[in-house]
N, C-alpha and C positions, 0 to 999 in steps of 0.2 A: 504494500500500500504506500502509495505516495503520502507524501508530506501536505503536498496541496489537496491534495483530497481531503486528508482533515482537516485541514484549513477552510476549505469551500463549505464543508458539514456544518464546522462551527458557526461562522460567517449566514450561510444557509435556515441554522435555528435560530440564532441570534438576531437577524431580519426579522423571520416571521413569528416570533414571537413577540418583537414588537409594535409588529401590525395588527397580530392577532388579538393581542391582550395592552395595546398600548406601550408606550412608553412619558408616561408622565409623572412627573419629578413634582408636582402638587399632590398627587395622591398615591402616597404609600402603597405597593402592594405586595406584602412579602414570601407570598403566596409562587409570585411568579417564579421567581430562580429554584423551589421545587417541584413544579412544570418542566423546568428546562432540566433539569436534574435529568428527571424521567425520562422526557424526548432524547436526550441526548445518551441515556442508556440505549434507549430503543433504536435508536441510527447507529448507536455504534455494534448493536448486537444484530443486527438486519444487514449491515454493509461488513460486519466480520472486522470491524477495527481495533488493532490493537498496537498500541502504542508502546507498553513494557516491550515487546518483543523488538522493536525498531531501537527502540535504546540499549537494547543487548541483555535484556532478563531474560528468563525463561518462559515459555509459556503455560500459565495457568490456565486451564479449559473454565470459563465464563467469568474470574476475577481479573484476565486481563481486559475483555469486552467491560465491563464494570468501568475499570478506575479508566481506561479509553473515553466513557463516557459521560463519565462524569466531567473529563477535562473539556472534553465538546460543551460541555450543559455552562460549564461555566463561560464561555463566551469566546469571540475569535481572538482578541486582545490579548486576555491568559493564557490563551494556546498558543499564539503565537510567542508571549516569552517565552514559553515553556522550552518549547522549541526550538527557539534560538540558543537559549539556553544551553539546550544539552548539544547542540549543536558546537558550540565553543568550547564546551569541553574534550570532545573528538580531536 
């Protein structure tokens, strides 16, 4: 799995969830980031993404799709340091 792919995914929930549910900064909703939690389990468990294993762990049969997606759910911005992140370290 490419890099931009998760990237696009992230990107991709992060959009439409806030089209779907809004994005406004007057009204609280904290509801939403375990929305995106979920959805971004569910794209990363439907599209097989796993991220431990591109950083060189091993892979765990559904805990890597997990923690994969919950880095989706938190947003393209996180992903992307993440990313870069371990990327500099290489």
């Amino acid at each position: 799995m490419e890099i931009a792919t998760i990237v696009f995914l992230a990107v991709f929930l992060e959009g439409t969830l806030n089209y779907l549910l809004g994005n406004s900064t007057e009204t609280p909703r904290p509801y939403i980031k375990y929305v995106a939690l979920v959805a971004g389990i569910g794209l990363a468990i439907g599209y097989k993404v796993d991220i431990p294993t591109m950083v060189g762990l091993p892979f765990v049969p559904w805990l890597n799709y997990v923690l994969s997606g919950i880095a989706i759910g938190r947003g393209s911005n996180y992903l992307n340091d993440l990313v870069t992140g371990f990327q500099k370290k290489k």
